[in-house]
VMD Tcl script that builds the backbone (N, CA, C; Angstrom):
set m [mol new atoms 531]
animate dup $m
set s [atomselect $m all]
$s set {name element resname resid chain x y z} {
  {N N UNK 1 A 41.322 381.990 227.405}
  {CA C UNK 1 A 40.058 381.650 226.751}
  {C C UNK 1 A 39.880 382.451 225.460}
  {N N UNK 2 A 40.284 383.756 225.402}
  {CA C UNK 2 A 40.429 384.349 224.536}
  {C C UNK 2 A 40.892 383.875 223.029}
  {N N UNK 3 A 42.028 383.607 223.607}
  {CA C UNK 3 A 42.750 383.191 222.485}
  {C C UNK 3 A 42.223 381.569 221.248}
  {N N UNK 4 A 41.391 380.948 222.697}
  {CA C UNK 4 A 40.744 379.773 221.706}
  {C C UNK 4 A 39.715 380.442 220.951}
  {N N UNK 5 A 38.719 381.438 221.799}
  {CA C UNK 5 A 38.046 382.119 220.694}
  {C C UNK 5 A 38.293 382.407 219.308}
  {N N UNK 6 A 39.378 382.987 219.319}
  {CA C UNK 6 A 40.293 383.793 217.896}
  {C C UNK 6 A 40.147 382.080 217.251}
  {N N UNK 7 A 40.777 381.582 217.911}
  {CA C UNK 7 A 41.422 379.995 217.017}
  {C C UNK 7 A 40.173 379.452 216.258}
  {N N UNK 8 A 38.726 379.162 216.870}
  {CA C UNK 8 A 37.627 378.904 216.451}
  {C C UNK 8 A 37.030 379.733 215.465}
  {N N UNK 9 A 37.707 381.140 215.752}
  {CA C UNK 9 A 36.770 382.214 214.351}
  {C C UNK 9 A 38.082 381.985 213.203}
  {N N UNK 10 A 39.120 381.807 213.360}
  {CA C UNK 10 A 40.360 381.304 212.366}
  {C C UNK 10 A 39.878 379.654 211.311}
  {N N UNK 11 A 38.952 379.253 212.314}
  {CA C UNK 11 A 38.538 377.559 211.790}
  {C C UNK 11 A 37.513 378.198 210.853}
  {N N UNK 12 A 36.614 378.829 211.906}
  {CA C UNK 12 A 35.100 379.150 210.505}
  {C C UNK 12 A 35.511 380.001 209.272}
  {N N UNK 13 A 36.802 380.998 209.533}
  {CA C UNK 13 A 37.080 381.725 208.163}
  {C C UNK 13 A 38.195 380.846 207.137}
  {N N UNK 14 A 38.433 380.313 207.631}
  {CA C UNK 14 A 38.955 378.967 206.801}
  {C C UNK 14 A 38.158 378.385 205.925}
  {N N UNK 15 A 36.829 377.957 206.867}
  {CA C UNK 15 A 35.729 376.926 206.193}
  {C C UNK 15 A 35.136 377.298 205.179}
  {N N UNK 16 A 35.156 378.868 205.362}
  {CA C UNK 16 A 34.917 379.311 204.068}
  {C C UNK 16 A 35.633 379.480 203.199}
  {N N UNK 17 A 36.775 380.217 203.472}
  {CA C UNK 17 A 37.828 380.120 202.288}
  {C C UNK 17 A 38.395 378.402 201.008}
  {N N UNK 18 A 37.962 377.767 201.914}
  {CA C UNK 18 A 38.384 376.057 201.993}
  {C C UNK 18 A 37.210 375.632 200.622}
  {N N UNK 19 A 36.431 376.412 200.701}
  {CA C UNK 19 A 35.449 376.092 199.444}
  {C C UNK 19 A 36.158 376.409 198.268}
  {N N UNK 20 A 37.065 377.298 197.760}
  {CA C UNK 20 A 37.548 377.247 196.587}
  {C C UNK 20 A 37.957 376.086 195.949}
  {N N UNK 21 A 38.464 374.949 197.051}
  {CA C UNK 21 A 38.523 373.604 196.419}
  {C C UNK 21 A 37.467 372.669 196.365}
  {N N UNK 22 A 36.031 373.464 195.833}
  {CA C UNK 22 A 35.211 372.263 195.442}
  {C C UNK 22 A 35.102 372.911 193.818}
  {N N UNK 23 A 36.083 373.467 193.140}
  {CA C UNK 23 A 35.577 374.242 191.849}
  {C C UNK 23 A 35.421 373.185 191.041}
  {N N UNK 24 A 35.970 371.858 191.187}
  {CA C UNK 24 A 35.800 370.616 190.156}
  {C C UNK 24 A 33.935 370.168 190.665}
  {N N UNK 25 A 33.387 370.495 191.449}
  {CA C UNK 25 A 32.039 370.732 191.402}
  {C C UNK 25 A 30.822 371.809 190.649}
  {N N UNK 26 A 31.980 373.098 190.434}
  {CA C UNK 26 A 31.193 373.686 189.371}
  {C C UNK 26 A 32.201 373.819 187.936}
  {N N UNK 27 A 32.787 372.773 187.456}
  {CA C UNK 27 A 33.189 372.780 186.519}
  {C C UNK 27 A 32.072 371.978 185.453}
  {N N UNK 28 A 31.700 371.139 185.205}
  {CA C UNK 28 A 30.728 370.548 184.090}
  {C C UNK 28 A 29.314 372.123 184.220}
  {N N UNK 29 A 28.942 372.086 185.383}
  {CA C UNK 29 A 27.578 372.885 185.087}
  {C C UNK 29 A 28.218 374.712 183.972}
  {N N UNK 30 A 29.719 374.527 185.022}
  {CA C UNK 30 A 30.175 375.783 183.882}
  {C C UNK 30 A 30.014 375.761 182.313}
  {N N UNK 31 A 30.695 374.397 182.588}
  {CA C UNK 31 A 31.165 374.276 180.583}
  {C C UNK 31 A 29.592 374.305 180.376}
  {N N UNK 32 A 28.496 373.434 180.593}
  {CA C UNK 32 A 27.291 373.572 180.121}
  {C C UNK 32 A 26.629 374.729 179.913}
  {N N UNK 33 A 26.263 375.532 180.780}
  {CA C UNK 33 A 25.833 376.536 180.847}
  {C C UNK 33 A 26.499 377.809 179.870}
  {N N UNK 34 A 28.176 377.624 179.763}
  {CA C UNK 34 A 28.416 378.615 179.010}
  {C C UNK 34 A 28.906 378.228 177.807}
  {N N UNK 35 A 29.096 377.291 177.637}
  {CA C UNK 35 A 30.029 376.726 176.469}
  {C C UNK 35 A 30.891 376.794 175.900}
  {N N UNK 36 A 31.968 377.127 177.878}
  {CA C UNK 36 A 33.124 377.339 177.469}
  {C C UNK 36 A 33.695 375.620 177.642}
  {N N UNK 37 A 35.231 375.630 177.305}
  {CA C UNK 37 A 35.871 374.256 177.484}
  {C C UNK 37 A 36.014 374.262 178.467}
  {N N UNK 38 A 36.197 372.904 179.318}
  {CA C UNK 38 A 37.037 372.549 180.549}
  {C C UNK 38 A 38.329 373.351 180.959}
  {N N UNK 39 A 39.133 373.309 179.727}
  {CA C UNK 39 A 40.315 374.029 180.314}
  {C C UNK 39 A 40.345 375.488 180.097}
  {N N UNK 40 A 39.733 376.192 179.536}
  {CA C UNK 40 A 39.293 377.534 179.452}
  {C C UNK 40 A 38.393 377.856 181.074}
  {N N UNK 41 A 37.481 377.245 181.466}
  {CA C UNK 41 A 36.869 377.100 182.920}
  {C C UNK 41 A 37.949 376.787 184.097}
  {N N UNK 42 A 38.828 375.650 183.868}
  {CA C UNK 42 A 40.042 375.770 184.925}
  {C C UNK 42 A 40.492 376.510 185.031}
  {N N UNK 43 A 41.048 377.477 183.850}
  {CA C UNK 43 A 42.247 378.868 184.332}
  {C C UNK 43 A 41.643 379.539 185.440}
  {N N UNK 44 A 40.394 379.654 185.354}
  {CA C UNK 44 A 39.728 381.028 187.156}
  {C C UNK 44 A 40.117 379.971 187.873}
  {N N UNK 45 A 40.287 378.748 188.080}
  {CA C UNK 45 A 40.610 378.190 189.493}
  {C C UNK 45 A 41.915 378.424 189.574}
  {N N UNK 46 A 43.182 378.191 188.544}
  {CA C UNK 46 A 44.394 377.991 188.475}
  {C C UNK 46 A 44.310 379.039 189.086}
  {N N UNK 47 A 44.478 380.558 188.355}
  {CA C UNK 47 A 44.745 382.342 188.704}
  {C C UNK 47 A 44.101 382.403 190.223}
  {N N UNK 48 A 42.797 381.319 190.363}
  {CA C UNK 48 A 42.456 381.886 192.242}
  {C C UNK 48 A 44.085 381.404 193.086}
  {N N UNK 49 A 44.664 380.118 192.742}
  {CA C UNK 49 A 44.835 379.525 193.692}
  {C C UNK 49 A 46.596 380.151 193.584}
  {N N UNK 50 A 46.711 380.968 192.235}
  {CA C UNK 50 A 48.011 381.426 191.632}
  {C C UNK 50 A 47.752 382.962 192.834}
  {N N UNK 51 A 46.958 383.436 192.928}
  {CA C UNK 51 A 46.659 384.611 193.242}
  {C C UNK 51 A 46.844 384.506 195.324}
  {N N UNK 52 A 45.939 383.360 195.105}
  {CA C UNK 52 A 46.371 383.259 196.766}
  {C C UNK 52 A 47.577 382.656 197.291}
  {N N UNK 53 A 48.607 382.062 196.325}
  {CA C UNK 53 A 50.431 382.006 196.594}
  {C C UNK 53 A 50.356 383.346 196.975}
  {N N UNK 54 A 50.294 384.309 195.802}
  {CA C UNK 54 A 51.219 385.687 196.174}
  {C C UNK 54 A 50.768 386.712 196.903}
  {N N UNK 55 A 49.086 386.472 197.137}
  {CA C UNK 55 A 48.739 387.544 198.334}
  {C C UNK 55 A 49.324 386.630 199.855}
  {N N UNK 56 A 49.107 385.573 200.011}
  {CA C UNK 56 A 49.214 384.998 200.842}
  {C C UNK 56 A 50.944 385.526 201.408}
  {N N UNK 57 A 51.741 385.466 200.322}
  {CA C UNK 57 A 53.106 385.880 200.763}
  {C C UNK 57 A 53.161 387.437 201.253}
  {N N UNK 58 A 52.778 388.270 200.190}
  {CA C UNK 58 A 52.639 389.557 200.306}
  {C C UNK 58 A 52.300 389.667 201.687}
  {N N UNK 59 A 50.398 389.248 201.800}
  {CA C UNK 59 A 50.247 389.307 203.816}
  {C C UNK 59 A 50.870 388.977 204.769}
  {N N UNK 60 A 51.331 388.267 205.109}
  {CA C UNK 60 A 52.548 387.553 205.488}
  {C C UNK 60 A 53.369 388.362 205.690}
  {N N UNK 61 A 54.234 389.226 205.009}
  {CA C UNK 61 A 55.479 390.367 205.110}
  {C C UNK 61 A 54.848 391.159 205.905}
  {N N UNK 62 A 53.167 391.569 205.661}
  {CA C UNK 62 A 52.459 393.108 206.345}
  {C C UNK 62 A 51.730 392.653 206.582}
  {N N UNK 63 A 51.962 391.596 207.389}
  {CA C UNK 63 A 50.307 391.596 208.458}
  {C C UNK 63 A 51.429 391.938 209.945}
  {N N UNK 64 A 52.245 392.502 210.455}
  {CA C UNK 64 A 52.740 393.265 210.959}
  {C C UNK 64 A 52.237 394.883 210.676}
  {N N UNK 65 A 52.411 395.003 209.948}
  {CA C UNK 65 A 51.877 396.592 209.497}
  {C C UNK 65 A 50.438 396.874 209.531}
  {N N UNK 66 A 49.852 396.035 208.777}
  {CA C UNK 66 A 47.995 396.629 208.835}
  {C C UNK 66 A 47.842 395.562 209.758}
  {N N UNK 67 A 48.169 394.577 210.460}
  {CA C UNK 67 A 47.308 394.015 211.651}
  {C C UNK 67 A 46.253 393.064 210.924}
  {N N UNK 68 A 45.879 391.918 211.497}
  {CA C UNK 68 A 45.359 390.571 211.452}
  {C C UNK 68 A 43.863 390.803 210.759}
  {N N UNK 69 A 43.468 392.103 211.801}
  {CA C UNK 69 A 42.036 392.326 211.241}
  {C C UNK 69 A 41.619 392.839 210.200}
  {N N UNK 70 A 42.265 394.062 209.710}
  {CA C UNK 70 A 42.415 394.820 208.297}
  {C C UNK 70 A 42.740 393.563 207.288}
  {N N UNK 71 A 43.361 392.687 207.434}
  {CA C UNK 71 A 43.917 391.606 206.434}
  {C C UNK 71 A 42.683 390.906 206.539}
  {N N UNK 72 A 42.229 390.288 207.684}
  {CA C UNK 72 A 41.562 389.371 207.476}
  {C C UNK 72 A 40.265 389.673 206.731}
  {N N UNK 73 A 39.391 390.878 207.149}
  {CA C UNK 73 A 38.163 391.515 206.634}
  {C C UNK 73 A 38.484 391.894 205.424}
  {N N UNK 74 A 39.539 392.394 204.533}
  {CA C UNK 74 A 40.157 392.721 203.602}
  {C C UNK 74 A 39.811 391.758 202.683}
  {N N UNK 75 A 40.658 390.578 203.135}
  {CA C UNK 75 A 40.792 388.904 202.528}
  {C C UNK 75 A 39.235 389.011 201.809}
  {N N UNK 76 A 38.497 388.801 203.350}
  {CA C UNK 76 A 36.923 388.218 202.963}
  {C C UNK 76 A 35.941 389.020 202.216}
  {N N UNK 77 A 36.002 390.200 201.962}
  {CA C UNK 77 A 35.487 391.092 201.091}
  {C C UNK 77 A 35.501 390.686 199.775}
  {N N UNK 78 A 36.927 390.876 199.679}
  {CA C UNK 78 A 37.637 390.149 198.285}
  {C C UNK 78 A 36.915 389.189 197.677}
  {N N UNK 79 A 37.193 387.752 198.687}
  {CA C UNK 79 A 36.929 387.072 198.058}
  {C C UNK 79 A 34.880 386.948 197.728}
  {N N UNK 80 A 34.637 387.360 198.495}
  {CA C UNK 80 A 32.782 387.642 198.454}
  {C C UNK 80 A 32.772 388.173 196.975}
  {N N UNK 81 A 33.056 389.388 197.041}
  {CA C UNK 81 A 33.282 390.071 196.303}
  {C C UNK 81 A 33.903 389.201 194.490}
  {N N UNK 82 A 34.682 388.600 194.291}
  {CA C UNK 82 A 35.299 387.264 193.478}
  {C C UNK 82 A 34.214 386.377 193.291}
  {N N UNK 83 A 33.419 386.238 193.782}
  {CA C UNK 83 A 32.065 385.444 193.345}
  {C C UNK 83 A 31.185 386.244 192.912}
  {N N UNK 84 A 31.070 387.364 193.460}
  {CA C UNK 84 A 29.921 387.957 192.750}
  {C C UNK 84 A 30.441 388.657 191.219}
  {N N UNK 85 A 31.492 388.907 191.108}
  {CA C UNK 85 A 31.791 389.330 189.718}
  {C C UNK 85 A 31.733 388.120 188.880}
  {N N UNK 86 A 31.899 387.285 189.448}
  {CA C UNK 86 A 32.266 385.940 188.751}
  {C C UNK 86 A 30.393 385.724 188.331}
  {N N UNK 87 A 29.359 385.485 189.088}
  {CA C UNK 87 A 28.197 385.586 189.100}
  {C C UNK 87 A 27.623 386.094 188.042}
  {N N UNK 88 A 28.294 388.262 188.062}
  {CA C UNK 88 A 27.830 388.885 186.801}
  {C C UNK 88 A 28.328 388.366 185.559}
  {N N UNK 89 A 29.601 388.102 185.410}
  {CA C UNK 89 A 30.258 387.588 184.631}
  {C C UNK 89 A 29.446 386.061 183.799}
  {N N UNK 90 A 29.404 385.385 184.633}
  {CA C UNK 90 A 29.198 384.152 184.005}
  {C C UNK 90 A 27.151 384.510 183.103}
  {N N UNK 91 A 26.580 385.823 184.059}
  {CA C UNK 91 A 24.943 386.078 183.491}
  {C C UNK 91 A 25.313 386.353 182.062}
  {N N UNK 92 A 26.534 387.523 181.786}
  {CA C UNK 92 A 26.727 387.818 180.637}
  {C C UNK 92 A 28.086 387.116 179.691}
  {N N UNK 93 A 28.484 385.655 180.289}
  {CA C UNK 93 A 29.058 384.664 179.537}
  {C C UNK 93 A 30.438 385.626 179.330}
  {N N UNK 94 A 31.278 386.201 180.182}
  {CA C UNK 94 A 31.875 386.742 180.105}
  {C C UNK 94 A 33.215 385.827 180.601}
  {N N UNK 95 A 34.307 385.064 179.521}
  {CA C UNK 95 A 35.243 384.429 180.227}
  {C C UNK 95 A 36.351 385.477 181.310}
  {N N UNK 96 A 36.798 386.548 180.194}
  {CA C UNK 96 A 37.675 387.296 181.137}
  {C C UNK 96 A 37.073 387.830 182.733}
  {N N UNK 97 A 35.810 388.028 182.582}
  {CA C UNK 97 A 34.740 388.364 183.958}
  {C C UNK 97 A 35.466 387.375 185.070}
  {N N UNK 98 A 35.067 386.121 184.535}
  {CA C UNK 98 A 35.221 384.757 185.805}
  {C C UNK 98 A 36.670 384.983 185.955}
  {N N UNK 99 A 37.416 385.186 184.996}
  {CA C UNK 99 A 38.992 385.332 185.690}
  {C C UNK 99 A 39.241 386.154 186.633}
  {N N UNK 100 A 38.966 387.264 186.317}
  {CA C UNK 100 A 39.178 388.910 186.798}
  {C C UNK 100 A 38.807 388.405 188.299}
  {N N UNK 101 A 36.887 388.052 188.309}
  {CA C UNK 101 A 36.072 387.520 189.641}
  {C C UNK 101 A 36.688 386.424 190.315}
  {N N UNK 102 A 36.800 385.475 190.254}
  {CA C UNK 102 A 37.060 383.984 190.794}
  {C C UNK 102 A 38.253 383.837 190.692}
  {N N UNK 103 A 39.446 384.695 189.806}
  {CA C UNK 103 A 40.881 384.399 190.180}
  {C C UNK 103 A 41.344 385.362 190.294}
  {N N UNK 104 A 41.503 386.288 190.200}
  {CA C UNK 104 A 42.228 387.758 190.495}
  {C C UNK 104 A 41.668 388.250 192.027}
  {N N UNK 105 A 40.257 388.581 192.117}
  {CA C UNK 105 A 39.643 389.185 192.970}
  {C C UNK 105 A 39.730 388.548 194.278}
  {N N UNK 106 A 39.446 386.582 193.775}
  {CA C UNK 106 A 38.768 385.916 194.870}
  {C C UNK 106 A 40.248 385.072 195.297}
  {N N UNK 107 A 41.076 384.763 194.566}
  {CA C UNK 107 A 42.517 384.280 194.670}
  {C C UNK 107 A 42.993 385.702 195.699}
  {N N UNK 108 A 42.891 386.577 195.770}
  {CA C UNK 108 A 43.677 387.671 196.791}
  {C C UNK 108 A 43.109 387.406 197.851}
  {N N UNK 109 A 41.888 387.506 197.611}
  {CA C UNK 109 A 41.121 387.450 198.774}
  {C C UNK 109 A 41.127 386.231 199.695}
  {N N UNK 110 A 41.604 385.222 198.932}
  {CA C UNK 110 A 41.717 383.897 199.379}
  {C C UNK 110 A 43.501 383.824 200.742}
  {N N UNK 111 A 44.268 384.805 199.652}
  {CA C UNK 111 A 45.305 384.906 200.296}
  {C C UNK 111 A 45.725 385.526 201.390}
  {N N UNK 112 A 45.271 386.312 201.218}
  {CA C UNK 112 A 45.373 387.815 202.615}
  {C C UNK 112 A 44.073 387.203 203.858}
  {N N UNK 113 A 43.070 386.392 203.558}
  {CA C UNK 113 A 42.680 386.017 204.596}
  {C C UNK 113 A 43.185 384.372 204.881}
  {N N UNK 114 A 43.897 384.110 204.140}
  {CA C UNK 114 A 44.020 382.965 204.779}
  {C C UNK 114 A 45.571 383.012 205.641}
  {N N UNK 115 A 46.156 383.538 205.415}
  {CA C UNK 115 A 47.737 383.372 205.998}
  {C C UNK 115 A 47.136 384.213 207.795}
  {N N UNK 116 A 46.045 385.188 207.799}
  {CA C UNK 116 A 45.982 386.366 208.707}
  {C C UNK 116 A 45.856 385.297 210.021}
  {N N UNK 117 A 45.224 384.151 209.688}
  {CA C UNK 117 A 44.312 382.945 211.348}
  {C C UNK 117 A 45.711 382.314 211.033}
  {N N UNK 118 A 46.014 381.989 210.114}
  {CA C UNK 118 A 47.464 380.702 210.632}
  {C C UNK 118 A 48.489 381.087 211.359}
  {N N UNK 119 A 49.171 382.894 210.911}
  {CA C UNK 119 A 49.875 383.371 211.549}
  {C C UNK 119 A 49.995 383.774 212.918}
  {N N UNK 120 A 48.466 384.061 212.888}
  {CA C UNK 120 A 48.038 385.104 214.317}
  {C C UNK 120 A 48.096 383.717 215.455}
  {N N UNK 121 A 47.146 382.530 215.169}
  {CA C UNK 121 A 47.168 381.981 215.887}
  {C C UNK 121 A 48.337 380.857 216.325}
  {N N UNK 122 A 49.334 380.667 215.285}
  {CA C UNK 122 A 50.491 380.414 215.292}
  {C C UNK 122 A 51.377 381.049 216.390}
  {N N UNK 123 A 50.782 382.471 216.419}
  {CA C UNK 123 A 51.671 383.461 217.297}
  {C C UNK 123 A 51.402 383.319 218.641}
  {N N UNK 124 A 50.077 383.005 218.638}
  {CA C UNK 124 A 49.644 383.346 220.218}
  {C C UNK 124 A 49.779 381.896 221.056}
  {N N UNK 125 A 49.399 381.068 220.211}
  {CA C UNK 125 A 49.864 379.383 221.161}
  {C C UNK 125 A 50.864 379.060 221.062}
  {N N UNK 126 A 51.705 379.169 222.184}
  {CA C UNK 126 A 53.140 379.086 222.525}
  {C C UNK 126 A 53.044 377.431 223.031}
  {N N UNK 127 A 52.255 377.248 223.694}
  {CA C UNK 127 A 51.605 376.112 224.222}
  {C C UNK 127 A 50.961 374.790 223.463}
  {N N UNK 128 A 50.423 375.174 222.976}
  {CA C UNK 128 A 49.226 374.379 221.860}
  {C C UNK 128 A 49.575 374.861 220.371}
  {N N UNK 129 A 50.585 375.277 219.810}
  {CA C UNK 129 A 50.835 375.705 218.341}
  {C C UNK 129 A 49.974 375.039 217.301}
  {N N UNK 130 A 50.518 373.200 217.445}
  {CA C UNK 130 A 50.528 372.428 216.563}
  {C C UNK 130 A 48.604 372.346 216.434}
  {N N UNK 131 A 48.338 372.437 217.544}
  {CA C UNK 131 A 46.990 371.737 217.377}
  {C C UNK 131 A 46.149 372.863 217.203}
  {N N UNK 132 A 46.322 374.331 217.307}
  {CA C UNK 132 A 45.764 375.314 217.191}
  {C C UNK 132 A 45.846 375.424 215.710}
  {N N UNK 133 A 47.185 375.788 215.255}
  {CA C UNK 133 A 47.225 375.814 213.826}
  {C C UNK 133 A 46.534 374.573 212.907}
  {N N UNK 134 A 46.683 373.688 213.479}
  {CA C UNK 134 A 46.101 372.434 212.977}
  {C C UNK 134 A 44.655 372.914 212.353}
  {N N UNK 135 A 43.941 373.080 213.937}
  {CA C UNK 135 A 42.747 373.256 213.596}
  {C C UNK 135 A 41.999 374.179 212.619}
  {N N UNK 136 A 42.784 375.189 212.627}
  {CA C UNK 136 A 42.445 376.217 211.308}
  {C C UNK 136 A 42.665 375.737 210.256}
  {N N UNK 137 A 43.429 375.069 209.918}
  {CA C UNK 137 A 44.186 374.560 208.380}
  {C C UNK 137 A 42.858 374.100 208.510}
  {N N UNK 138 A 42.549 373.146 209.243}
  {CA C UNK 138 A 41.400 371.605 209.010}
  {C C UNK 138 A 40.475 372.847 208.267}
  {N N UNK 139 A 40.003 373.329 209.039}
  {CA C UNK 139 A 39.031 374.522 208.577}
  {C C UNK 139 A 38.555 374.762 206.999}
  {N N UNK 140 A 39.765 374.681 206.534}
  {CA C UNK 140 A 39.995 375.167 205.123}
  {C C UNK 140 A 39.814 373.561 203.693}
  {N N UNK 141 A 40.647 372.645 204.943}
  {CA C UNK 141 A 39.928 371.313 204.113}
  {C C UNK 141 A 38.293 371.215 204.437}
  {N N UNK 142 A 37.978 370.851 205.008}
  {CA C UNK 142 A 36.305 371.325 205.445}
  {C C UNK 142 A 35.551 371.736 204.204}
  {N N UNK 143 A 36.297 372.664 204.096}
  {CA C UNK 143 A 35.562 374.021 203.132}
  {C C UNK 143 A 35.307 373.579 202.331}
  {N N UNK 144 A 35.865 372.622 201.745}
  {CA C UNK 144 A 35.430 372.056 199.930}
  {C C UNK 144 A 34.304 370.677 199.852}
  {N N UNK 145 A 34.516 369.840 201.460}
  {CA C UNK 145 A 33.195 369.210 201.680}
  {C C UNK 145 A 32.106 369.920 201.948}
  {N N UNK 146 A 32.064 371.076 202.875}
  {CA C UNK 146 A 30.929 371.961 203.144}
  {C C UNK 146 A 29.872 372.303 201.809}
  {N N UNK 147 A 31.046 373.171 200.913}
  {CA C UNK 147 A 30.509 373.573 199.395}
  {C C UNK 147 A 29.822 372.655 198.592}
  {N N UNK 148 A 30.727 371.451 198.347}
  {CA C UNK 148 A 30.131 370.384 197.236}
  {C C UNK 148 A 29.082 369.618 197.491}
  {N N UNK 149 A 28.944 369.357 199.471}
  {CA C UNK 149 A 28.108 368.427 199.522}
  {C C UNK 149 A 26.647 369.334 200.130}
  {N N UNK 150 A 26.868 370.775 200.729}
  {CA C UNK 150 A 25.825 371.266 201.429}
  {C C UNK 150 A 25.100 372.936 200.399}
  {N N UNK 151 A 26.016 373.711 200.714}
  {CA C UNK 151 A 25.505 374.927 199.883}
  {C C UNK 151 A 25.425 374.791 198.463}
  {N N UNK 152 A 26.714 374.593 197.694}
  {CA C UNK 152 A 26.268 374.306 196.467}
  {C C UNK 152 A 25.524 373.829 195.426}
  {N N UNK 153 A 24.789 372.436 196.236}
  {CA C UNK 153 A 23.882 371.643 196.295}
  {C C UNK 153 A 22.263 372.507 196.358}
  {N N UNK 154 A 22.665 373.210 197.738}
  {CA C UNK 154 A 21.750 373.729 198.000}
  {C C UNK 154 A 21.000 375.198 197.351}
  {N N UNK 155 A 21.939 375.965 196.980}
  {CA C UNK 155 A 22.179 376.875 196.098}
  {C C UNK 155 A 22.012 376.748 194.959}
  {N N UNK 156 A 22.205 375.691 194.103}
  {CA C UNK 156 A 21.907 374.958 192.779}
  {C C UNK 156 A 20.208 375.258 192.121}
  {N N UNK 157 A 19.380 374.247 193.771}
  {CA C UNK 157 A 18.286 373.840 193.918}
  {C C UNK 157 A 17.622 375.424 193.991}
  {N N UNK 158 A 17.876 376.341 194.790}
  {CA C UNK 158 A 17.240 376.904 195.125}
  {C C UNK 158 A 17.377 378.022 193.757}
  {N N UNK 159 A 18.014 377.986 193.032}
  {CA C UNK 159 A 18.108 378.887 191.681}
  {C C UNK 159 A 17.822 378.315 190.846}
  {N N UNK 160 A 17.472 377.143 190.850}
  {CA C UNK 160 A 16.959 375.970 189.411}
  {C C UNK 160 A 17.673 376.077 188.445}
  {N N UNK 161 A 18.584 375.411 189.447}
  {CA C UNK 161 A 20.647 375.225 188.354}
  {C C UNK 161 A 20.474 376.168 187.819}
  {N N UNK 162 A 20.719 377.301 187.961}
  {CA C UNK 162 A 21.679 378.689 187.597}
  {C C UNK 162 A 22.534 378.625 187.990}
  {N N UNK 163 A 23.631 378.423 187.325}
  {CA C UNK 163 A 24.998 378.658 187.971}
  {C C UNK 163 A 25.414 380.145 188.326}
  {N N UNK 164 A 25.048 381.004 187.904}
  {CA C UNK 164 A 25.359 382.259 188.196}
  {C C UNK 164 A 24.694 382.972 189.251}
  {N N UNK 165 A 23.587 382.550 189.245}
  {CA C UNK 165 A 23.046 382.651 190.447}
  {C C UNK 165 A 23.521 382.051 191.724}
  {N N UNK 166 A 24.010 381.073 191.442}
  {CA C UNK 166 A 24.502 379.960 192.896}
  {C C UNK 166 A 25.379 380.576 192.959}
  {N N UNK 167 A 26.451 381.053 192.229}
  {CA C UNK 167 A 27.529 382.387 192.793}
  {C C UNK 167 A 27.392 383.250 193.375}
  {N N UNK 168 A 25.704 384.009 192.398}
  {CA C UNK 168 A 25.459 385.134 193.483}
  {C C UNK 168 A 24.967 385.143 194.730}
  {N N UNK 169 A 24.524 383.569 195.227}
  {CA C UNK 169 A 24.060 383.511 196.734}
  {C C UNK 169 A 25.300 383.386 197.881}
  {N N UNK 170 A 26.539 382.568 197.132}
  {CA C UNK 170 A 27.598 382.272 197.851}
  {C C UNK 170 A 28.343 383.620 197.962}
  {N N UNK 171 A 28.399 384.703 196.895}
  {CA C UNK 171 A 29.217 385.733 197.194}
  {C C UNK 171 A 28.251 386.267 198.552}
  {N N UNK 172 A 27.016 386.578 198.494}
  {CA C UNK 172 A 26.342 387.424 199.562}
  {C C UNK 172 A 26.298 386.895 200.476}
  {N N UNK 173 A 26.377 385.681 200.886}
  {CA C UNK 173 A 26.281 384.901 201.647}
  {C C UNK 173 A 27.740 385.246 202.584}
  {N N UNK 174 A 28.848 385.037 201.899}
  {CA C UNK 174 A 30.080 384.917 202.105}
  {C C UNK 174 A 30.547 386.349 202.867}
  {N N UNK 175 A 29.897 387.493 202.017}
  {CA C UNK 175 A 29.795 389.114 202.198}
  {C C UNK 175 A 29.662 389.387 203.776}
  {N N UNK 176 A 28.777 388.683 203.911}
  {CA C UNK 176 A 27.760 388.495 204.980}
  {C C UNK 176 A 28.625 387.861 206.476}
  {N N UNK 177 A 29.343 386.572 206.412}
  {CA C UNK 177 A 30.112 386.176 207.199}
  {C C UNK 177 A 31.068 387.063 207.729}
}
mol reanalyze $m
mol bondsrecalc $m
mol representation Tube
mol addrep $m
């Protein structure tokens, strides 16, 4: 029973991580708000998703060494943490900010917690692999319907389209999980 536990908290830290793919949802309010270009605003998604290849590998080698939990809480800090710089960043129109925040910070963070539930629970269902691992991955697709159609939305509204603000509710929010 245990072990489905783990598998179900592997799905919800997914669901969050899984939001980095709704960034084509805050791409127009970006360019508006800051007046940067489209493709100047893509690079923080590119560097997140560049960033979570190589933490993701890196964890992977040493999540033997520091253990599932150090990685995983590690991961999610990070990436909390990757929104809220991104947040300060975008108050003071700062492009290198959103990189540093949303792809350096939140791309690691993306990586080191996401490999920590696929592996672990990979490991422990000898039995049920496919559908255990399954279910975590799903987790992570999730994540980008969750964002675009529920918090972001909601977060939007409740800051009266501030985009930087809707960062700063999702980083604390995220902190918080």
């Amino acid at each position: 029973m245990k072990k489905w536990i783990i598998a179900i908290i592997g799905v919800l830290v997914h669901l969050c991580l899984g939001t980095v793919y709704a960034w084509s949802f805050f791409q127009a309010p970006l360019v508006e708000s800051t007046g940067w270009s489209n493709s100047q605003t893509a690079w923080a998604f590119s560097f997140s998703i560049l960033m979570l290849g190589l933490a993701a590998a890196w964890g992977g080698i040493n999540l033997p060494k520091y253990g599932p939990r150090k990685l995983a809480v590690s991961g999610g800090v990070l990436y909390a943490l990757g929104y809220l710089v991104s947040a300060f960043s975008l108050k003071y129109n700062s492009l290198f900010g959103l990189y540093l925040g949303f792809g350096l910070l939140g791309g690691t963070g993306l990586g080191l917690a996401y490999v920590t539930p696929v592996a672990t629970v990979s490991k422990w269902f000898t039995k049920f692999q496919g559908l255990a691992t399954g279910m975590v991955v799903m987790g992570f697709g999730f994540g980008a319907l969750l964002m675009s159609k529920v918090l972001a939305p909601v977060f939007l509204k409740l800051s009266g389209g501030d985009i930087a603000q809707t960062f700063q509710y999702t980083g604390f929010l995220f902190l918080i999980l």
